[in-house]
N, C-alpha and C positions, 0 to 999 in steps of 0.2 A: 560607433553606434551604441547608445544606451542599453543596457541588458533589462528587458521588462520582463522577464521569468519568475514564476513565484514557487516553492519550497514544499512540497506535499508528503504526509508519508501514507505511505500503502500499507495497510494493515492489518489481519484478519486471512481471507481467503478458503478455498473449499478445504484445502488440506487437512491430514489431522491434524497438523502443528498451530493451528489459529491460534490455540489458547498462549503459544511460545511465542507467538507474534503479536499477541497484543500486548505482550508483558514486555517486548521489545520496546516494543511504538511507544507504550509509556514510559519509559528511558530514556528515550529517543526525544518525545515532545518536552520531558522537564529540559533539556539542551538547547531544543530550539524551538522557542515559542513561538517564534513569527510562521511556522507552519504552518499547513492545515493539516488536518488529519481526512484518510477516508479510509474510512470501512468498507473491506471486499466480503460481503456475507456468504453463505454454502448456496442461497439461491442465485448466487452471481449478480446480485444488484449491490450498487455499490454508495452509500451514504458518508456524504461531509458532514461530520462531526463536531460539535464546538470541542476544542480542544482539554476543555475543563472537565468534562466528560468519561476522557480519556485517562487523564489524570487524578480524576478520584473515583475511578473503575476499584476498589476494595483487593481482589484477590485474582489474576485471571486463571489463574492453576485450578479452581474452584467453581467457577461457572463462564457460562458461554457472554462475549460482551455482547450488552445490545445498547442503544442510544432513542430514546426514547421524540423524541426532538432534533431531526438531522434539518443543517441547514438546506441543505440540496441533495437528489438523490435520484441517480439512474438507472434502470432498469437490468444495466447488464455491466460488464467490465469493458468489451467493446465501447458503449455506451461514451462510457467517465472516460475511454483512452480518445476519443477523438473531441474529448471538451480539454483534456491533459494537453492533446497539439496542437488545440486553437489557443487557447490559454501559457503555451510556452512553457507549460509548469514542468519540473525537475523531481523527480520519483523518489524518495527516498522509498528504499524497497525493507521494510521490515516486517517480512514474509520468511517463512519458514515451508521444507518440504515441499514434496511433487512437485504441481505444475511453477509454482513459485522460486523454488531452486534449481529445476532440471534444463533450464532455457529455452522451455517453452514462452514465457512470459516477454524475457529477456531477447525473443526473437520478434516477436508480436511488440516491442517496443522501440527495435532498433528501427524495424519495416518502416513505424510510424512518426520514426524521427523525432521522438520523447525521448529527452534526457532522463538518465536515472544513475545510481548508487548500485557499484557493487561490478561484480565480472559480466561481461558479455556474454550471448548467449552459447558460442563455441565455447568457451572457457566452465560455466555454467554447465552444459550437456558434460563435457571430458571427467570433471570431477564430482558429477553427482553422486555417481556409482561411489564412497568413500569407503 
């Protein structure tokens, strides 16, 4: 059976570490271009991103990213994860901090039988505490 799954990163989120995570994500997208990118915002609505966007964000240590132009965009993270299991797509998780490291996310994505990047949500919860 053909593998039709497509490559997403997850990027942003409520935490304070967003700005760590977007500085990730554009690391991450010069590697693999054929991505999409989405942005998890603090209002928990989540926006697809052209990827060039991402990659000429200037400094994210310095200010909050925003995308001025998203190709698609849902209201909630809920929302984008049940277009993420209709769509097949595979999470690259470059997310930083709370709910995004603690396996909250990580459990909310096994449930929903999205692929993703990184430790499970057991794994995730035992070592957040560092």
């Amino acid at each position: 059976m053909e593998d039709t799954s497509s490559t997403a990163i997850l990027f942003g989120g409520p935490g304070s570490e967003r700005r760590v995570s977007v500085a990730t994500s554009k690391h991450v997208a010069q590697y693999v271009p054929s991505a999409s990118c989405l942005f998890w915002d603090t209002d928990d609505s989540v926006s697809e991103v052209p990827s060039q966007d991402l990659l000429d964000f200037p400094d994210p240590f310095l200010s909050d990213f925003a995308c001025a132009s998203p190709l698609r965009t849902w209201s909630s993270l809920d929302a984008m994860l049940e277009t993420a299991a209709t769509e097949r797509m595979v999470l690259f998780l470059g997310l930083h901090g709370d709910v995004s490291e603690n396996g909250e996310l990580q459990e909310r994505l096994e449930q929903g039988g999205i692929r993703f990047t990184g430790s499970g949500s057991v794994s995730s919860r035992l070592a957040f505490d560092k």
